[in-house]
N, C-alpha and C positions, 0 to 999 in steps of 0.2 A: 178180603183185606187188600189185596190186589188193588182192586176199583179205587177203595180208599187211600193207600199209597199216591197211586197217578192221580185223584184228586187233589191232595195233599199239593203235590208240586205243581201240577196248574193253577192251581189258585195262587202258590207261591209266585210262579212266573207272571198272573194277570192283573196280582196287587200291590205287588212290593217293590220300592225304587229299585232298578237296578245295581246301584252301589251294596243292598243291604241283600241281594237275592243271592249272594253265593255264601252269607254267613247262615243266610237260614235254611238255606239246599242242604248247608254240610251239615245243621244240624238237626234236620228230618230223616239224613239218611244215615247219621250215627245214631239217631232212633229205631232206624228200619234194621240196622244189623241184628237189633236183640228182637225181632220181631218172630212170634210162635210159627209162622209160614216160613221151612227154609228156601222158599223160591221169592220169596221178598229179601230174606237175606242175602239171598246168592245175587240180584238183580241191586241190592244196595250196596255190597262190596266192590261189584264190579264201577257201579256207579260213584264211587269213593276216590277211587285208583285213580279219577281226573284230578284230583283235588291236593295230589304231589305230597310232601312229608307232611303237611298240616292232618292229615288221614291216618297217618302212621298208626297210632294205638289204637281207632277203631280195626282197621288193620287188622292188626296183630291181635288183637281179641278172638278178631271171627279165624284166624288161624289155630285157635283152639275149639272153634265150634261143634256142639255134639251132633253133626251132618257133616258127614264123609264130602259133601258135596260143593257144601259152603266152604268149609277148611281146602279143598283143592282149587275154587274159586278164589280165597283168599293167597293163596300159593300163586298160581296164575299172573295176580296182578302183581303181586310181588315180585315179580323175574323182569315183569316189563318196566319196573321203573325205574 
C-alpha cells in the first residue's frame, strides 16, 4: 500500500495544475489517515500537519486512532502547530 500511496501523489504532483494540487494532496491523505497500514497513517498525519487548521478534524480523528503510534503521531503534530 505503501508503493501505492507514493504513487498516488506523484501522479498528483505530474498531472494536475498547480492551483488544484493542494486540494487533492489534502484529499488523498485525509484518505490515507483511515487507511488499514498504520505506517501509511502515521506518514499521512504527519503529512497533514503542513496543511495548518484546514487538517484540523482529520487531525483530531487519527488522535483517536486504534495505534498507539498513530495517535502519538497525531499528538506530535499537534504541539507544533
Amino acid at each position: 500500500m505503501k508503493k501505492i500511496a507514493h504513487s498516488v501523489v506523484v501522479a498528483l504532483a505530474l498531472f494536475l495544475p498547480a492551483a488544484s494540487l493542494r486540494a487533492q494532496a489534502m484529499d488523498a491523505l485525509t484518505r490515507l489517515v483511515r487507511d488499514k497500514d498504520a505506517h501509511v497513517r502515521i506518514n499521512a498525519v504527519r503529512s497533514l500537519a503542513t496543511y495548518g487548521p484546514s487538517a484540523l478534524q482529520a487531525l483530531r480523528a487519527s488522535s483517536r486512532d486504534e495505534d498507539p503510534n498513530v495517535r502519538i503521531a497525531a499528538a506530535q503534530v499537534s504541539q507544533q502547530s
